[in-house]
DRENLUM-106792 format. One record per residue: x, z, y of N, C-alpha, C in turn; residue in three letters. Coordinates in pm, whole numbers, padded with zeros to 5 digits, always signed. Each point is the difference from the previous one (the first is absolute). Layout:
BEGIN
XZYXZYXZYALA/...
This chain:
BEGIN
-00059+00506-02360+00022+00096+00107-00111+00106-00003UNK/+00043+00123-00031-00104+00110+00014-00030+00006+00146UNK/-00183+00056+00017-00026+00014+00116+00022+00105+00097UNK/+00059-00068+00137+00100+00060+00073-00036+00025+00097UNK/-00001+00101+00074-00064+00098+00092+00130+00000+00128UNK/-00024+00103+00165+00070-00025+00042+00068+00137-00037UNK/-00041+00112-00100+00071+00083-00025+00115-00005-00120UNK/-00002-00158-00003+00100-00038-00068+00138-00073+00103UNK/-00033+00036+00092+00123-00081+00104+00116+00146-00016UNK/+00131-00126-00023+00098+00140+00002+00057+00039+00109UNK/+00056+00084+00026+00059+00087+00091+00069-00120+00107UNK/-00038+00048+00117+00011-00097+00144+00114+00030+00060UNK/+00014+00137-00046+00139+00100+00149+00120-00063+00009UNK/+00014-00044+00110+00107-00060+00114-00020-00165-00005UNK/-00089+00017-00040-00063-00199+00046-00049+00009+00122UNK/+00001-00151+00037-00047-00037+00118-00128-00085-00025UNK/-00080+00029+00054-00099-00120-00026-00075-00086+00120UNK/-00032-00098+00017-00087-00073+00117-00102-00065-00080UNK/-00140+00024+00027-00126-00021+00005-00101-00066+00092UNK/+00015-00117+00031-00080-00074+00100-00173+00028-00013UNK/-00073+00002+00075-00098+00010+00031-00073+00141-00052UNK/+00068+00086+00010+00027+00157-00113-00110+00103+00098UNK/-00103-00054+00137-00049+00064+00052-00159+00043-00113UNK/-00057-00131-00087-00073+00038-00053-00022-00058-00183UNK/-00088-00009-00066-00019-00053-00122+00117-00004-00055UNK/+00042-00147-00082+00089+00060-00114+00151+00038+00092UNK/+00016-00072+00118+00147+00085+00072+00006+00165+00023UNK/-00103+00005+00027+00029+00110-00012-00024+00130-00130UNK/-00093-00035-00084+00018+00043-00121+00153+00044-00061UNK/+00060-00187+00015+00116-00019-00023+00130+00103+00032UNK/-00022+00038+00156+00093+00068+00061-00023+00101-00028UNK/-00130+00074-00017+00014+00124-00049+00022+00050-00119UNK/+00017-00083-00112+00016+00020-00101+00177+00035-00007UNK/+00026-00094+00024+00164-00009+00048+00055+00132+00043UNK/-00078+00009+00125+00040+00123+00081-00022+00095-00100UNK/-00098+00054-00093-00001+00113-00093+00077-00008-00096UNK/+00095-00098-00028+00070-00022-00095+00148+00051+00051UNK/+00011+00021+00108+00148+00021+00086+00046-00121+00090UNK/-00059-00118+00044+00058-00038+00064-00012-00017+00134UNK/+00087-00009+00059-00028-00051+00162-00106-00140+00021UNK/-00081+00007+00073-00078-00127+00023+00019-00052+00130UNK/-00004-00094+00053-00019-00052+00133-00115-00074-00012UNK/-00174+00061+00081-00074-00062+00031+00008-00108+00063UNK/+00012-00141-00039+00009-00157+00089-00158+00029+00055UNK/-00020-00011+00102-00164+00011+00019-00015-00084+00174UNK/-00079-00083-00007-00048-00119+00076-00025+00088+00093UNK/-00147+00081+00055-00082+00102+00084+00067+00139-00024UNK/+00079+00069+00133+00047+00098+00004-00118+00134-00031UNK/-00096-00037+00092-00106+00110-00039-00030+00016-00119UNK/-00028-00080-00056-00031-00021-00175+00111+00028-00063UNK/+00098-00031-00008+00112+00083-00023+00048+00093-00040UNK/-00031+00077+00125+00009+00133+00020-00098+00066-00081UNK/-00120-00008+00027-00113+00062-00087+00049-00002-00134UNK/+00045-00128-00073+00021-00024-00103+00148+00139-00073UNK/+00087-00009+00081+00096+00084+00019-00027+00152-00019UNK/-00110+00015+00107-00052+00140-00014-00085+00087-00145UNK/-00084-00140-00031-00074+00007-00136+00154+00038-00113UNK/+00089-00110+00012+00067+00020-00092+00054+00130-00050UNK/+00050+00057+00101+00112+00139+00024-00110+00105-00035UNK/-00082+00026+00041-00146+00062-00115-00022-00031-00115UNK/+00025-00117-00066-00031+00016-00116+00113-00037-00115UNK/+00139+00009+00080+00074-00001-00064+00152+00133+00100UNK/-00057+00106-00034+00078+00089+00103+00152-00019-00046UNK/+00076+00020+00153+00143-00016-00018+00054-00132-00054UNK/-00093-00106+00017+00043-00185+00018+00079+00008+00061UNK/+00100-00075+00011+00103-00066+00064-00048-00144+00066UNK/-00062-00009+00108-00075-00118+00079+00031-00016+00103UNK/+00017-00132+00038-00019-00019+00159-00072-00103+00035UNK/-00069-00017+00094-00069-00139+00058+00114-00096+00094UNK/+00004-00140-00029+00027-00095+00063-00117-00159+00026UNK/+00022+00015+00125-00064-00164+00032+00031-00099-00031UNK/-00118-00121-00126+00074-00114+00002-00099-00076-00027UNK/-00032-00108+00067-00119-00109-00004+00059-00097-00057UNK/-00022-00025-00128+00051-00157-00085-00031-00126+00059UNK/-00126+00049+00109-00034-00145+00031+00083-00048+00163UNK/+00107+00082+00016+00083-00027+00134+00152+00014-00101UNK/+00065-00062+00020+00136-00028-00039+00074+00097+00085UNK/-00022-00003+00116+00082+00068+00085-00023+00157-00045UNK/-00090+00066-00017-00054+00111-00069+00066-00008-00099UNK/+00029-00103-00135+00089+00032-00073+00125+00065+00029UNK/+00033-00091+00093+00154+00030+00006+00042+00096+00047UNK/-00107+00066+00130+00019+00128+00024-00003+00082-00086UNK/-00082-00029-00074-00056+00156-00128+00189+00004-00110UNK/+00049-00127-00015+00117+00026-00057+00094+00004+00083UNK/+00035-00025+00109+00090+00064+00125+00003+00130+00008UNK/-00153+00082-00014+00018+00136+00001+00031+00088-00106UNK/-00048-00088-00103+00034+00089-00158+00082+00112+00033UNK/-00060+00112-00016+00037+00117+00011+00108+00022-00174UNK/+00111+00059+00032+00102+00021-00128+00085-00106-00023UNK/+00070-00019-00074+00081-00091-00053-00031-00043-00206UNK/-00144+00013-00007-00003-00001-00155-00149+00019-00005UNK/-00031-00119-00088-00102-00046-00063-00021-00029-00164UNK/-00065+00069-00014-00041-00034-00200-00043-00094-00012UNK/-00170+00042+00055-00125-00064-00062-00080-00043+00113UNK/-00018-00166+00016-00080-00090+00092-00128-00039-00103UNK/-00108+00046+00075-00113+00019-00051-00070-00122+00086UNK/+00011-00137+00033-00132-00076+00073-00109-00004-00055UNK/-00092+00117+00101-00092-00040-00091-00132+00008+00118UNK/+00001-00030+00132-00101+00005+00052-00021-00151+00034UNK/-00111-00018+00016-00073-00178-00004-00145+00029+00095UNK/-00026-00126+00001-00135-00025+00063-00071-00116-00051UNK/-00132-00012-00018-00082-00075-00128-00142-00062+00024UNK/+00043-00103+00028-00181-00103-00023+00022+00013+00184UNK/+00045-00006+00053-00004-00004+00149-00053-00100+00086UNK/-00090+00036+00051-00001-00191+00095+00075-00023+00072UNK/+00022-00131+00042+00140-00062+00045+00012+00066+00121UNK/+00154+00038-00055+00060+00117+00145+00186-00114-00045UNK/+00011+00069+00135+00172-00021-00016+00101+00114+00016UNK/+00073+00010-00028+00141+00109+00043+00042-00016+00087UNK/+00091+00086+00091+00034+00010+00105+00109-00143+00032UNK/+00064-00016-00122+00091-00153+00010-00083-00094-00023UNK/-00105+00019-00074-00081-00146+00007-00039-00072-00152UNK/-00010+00102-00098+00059-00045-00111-00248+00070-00063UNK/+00020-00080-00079-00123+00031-00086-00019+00113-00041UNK/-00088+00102+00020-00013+00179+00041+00027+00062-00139UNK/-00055-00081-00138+00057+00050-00084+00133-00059-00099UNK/-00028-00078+00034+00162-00073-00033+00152+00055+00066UNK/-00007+00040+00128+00044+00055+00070+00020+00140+00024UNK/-00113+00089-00040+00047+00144-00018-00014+00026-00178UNK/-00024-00013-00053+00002-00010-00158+00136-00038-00065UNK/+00034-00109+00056+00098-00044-00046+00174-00044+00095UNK/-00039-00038+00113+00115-00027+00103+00027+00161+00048UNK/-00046+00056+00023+00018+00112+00084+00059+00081-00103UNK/-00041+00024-00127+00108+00030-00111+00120-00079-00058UNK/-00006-00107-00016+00107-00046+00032+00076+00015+00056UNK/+00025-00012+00158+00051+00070+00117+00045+00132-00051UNK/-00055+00115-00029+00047+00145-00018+00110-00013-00101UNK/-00066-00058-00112+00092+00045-00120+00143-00065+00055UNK/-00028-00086+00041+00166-00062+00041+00117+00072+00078UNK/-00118+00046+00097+00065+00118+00091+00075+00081-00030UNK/-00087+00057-00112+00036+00168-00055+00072-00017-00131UNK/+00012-00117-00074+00062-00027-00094+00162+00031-00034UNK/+00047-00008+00150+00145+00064-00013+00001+00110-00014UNK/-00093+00078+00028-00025+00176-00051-00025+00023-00162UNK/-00071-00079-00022-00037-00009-00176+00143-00056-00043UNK/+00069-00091+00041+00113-00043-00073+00095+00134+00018UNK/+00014+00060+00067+00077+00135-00012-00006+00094-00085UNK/-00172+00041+00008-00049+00070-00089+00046-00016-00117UNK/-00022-00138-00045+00052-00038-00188-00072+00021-00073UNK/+00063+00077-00081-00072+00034-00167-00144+00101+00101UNK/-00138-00093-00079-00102+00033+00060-00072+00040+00069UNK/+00012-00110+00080-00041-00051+00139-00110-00063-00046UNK/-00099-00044+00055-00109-00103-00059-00067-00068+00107UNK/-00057-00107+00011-00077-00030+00066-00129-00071-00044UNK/-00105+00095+00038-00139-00048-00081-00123-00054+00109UNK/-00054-00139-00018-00039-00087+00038-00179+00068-00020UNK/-00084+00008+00061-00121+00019-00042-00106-00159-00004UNK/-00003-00035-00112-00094-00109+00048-00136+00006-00034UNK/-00094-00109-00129-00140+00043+00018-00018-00131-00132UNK/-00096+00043-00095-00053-00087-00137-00027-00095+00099UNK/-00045+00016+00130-00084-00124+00049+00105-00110+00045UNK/+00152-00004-00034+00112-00063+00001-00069-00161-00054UNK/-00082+00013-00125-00061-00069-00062-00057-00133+00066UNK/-00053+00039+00169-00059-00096+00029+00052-00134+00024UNK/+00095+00056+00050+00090-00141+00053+00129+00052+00013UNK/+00089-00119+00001+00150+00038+00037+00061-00075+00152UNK/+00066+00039+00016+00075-00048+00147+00020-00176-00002UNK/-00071-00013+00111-00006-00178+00038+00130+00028+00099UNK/+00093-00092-00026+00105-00026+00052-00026-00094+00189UNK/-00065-00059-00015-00085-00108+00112-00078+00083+00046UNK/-00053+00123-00033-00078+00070+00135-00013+00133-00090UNK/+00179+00052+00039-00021+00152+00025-00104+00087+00091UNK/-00028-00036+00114-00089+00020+00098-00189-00009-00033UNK/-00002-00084-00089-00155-00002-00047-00021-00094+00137UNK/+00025-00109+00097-00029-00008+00131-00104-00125-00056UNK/+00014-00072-00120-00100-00099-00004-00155+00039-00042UNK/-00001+00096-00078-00145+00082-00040+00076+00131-00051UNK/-00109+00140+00110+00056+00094-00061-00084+00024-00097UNK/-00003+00032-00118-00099+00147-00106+00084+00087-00009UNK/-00100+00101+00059+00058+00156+00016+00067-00007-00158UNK/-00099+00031-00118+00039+00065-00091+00125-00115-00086UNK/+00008-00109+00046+00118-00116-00059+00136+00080+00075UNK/-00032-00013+00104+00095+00097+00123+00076+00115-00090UNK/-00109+00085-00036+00087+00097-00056+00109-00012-00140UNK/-00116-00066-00054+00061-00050-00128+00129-00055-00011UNK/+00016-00091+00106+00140-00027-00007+00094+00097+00072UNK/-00053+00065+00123+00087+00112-00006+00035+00095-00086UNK/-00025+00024-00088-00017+00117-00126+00103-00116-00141UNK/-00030-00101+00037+00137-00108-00060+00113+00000+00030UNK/-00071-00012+00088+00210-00017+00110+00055+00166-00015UNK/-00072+00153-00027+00054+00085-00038+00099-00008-00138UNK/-00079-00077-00071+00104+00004-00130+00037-00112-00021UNK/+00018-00109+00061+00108-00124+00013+00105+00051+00086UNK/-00019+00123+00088+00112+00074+00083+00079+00077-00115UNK/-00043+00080-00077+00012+00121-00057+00080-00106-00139UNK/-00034-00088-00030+00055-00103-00146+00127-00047+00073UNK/+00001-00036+00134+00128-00098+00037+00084+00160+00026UNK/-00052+00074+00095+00110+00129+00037+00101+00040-00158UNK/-00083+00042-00094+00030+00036-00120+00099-00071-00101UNK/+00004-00160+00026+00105-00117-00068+00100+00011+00137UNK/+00003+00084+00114+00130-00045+00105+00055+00177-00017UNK/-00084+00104-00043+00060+00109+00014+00073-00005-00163UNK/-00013-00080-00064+00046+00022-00169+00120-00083+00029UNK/-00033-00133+00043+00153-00111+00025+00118+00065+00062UNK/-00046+00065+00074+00164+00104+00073+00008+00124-00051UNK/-00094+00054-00159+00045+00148-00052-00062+00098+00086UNK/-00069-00012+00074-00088+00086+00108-00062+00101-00158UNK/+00029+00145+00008-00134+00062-00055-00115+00082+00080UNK/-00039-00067+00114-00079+00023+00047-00121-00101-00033UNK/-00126+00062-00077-00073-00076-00084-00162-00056+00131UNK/+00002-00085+00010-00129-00044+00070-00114-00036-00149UNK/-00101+00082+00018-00132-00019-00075-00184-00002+00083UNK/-00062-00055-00061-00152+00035+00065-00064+00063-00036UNK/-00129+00038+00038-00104+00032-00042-00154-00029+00098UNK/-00110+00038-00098-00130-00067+00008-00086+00170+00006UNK/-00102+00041+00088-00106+00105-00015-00086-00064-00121UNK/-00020-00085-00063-00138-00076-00023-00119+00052+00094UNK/-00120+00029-00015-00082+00026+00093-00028+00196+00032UNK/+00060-00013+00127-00014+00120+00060-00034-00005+00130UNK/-00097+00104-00011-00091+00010+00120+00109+00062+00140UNK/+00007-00116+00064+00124+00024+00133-00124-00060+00145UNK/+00057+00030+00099-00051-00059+00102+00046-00143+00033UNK/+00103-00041-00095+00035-00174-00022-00106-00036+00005UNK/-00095+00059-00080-00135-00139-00052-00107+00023+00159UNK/-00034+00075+00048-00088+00039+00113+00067-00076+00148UNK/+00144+00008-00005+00050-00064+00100-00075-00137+00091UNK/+00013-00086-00046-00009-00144+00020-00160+00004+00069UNK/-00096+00064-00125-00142-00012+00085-00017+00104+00075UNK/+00061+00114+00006-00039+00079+00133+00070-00108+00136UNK/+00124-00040+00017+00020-00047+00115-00083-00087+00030UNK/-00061-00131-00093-00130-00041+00026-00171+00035+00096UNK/+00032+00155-00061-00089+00044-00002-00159+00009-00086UNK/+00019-00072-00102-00078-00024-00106-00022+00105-00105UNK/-00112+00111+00058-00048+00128-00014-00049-00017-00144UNK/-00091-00144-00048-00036+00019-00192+00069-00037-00058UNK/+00149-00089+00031+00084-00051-00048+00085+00119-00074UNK/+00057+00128+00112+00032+00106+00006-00062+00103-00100UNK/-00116+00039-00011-00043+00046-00082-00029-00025-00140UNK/-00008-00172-00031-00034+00011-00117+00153-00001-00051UNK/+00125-00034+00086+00138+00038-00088+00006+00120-00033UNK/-00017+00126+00077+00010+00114+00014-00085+00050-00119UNK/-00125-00082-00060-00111+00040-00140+00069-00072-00138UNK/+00099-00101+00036+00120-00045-00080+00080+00082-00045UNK/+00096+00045+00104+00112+00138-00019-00032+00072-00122UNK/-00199+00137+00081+00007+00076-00064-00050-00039-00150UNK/-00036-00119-00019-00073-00021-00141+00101-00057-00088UNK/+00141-00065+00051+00089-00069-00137+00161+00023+00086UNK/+00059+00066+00089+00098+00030+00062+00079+00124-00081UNK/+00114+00013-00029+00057+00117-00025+00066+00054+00134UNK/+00015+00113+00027+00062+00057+00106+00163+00032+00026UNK/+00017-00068+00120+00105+00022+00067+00104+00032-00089UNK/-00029+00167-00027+00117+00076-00095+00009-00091-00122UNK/-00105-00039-00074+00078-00126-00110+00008-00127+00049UNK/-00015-00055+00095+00066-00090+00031+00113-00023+00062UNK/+00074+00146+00010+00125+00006+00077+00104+00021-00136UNK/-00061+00013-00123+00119-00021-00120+00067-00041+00000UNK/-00073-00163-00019+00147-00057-00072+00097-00093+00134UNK/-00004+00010+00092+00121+00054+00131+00044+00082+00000UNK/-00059+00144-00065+00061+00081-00042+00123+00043-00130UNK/-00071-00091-00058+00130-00028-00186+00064-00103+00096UNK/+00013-00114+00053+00070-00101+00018+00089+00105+00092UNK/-00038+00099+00104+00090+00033+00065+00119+00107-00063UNK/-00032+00073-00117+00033+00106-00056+00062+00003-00178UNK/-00104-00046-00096+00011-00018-00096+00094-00105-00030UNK/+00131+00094-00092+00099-00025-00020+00066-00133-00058UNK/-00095-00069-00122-00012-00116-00075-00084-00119+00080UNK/+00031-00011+00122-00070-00092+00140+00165-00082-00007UNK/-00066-00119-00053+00104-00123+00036-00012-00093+00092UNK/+00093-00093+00071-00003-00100+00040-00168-00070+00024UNK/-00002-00046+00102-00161-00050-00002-00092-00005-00070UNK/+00011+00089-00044-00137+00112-00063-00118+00001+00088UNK/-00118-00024-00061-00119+00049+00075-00142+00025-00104UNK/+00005+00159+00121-00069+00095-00123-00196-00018+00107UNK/-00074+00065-00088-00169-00049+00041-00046+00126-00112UNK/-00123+00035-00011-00035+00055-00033-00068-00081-00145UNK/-00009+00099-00098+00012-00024-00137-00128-00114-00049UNK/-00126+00068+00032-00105-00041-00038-00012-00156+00093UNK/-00081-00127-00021+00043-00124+00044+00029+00009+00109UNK/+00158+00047+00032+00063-00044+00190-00164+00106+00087UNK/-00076+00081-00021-00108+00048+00023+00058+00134+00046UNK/-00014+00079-00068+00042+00164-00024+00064+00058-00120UNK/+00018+00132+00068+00087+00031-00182+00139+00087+00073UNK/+00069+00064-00158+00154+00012+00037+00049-00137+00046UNK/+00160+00043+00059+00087-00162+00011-00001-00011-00126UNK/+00034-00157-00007+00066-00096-00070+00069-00096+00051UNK/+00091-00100-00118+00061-00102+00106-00163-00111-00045UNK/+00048-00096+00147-00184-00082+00005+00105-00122+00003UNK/-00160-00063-00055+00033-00196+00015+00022-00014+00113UNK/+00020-00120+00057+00003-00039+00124+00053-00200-00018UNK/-00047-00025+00116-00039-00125-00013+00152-00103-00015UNK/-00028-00092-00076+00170-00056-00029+00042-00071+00127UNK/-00083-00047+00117+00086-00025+00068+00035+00128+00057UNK/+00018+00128-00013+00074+00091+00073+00143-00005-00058UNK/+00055-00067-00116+00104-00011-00041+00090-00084-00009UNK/-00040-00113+00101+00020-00137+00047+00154-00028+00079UNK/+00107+00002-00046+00115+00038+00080-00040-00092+00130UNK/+00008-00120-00071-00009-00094+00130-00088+00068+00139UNK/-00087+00005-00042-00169+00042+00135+00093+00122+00036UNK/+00074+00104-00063+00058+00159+00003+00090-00066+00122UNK/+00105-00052-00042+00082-00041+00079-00016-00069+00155UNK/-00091-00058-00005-00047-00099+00101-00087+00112+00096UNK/-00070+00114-00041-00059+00049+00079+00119+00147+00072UNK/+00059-00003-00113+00107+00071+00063+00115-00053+00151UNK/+00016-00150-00037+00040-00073+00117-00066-00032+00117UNK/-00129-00012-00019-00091-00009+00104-00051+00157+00076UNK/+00015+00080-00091-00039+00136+00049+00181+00071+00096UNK/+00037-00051-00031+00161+00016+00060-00029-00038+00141UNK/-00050-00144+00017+00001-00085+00120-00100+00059+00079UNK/-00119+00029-00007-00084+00022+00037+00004+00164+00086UNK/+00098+00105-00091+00004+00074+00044+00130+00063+00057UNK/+00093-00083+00000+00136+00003+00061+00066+00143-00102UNK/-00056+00056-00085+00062+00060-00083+00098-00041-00127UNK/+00144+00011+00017+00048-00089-00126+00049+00126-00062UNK/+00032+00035-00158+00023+00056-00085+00135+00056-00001UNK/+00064-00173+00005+00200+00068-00006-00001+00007-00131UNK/+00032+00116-00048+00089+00003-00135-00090-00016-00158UNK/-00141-00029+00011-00036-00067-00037-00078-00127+00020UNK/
């Protein structure tokens, strides 16, 4: 794969696109890239004020975008369902999940569910299901691209304590949330192929890009050297935002994007153009795929239907 830029994304005009967490870092990179390409975006964005700002930045630096802001907190279900109750239009391309939250100390969601297990992964879950009858309309390329993280690596989804409720570790926490992205994205992809669906579900990975993901967790702490020495991390081995919004960008766009595909940046899962990346074999586990797909059903009263 020659190295691929986002001035290699082809022509967007009369797509639809949705972009979760698109107020800052790679979502919004993401969306604006899109948007300069021709397409319509719908900002998914948690904080209306932030939002908006985000919105305003955009339309400046991408004049005559086609944007709008909508409210949607992954970590309230009910917020899901509103955000796809309102779906503005009747037509959707391209489902972009790609906003998360990372290394968090133990918080819960508004239903009760483990803060990143729960907005990382349930709360997308939830959407795509929603909006999926819009992508099944759409058809011939539609996509839905999963954002997860190399740090998938750490661990995979314990079946006996989705919740983390017996010992949390923040960073185990994530890890398996960033699993359960592509044990979602592997099972979606064998149920959209079994019924002839060509609407293609794929992932992707930033490798390390300097986002306010990593600052999150110890500012709410409040742990001021904790904070800084990540922030002396970023600028010394981080690539920025704009390349870490690539290869979500090829997975969302670039034409030769198959079936549960997941693309990372070239150099080790680190930085770089996209590429397609390793990823850990239990992400390809039908059984664990399946099982978390049934449990993620129950949990969030979202069922699929026609796949």
């Amino acid at each position: 794969m020659k190295s691929w830029t986002s001035s290699d994304i082809p022509d967007q005009s009369g797509r639809t696109a949705v972009v979760t967490g698109a107020n800052s870092g790679l979502g919004y990179v993401t969306a604006r890239e899109l948007a300069r390409r021709g397409a319509r975006v719908v900002l998914a964005c948690r904080d209306a004020a932030r939002g908006k700002a985000a919105e305003e930045r955009l339309r400046a630096e991408a004049p005559g975008a086609d944007v709008m802001l909508a409210e949607l907190d992954l970590a309230d279900l009910s917020s899901v369902r509103a955000f796809a109750a309102g779906f503005p239009g009747d037509r959707l391309d391209l489902l972009v999940n790609n906003a998360g939250v990372m290394a968090l100390p133990e918080r819960k969601t508004v239903d009760g569910f483990e803060m990143q297990f729960g907005t990382n992964h349930l709360g997308h879950f939830a959407l795509t299901g929603l909006l999926l009858p819009l992508l099944k309309e759409t058809g011939h390329g539609a996509r839905i691209v999963t954002v997860s993280s190399a740090l998938h690596f750490l661990g995979t989804v314990d079946p006996r304590d989705l919740n983390m409720e017996h010992r949390y570790r923040r960073w185990i926490a994530y890890g398996r949330s960033k699993s359960a992205n592509l044990l979602f994205t592997h099972e979606l992809a064998r149920r959209l192929t079994a019924v002839g669906s060509p609407v293609v579900a794929a992932a992707a990975h930033p490798g390390y890009a300097a986002t306010n993901l990593q600052t999150a967790g110890v500012r709410m702490e409040e742990r001021d050297v904790a904070e800084q020495f990540v922030r002396l991390l970023n600028r010394a081995f981080a690539q920025s935002a704009e390349d870490g919004a690539l290869p979500a960008l090829y997975a969302a766009t670039a034409p030769e994007v198959r079936q549960d595909d997941f693309f990372g940046p070239r150099a080790v899962m680190m930085r770089g153009a996209p590429a397609r990346s390793v990823r850990a074999a239990w992400t390809r586990d039908g059984t664990a795929a399946a099982g978390l797909w049934a449990v993620s059903e129950r949990m969030t009263g979202v069922r699929y239907g026609w796949v």
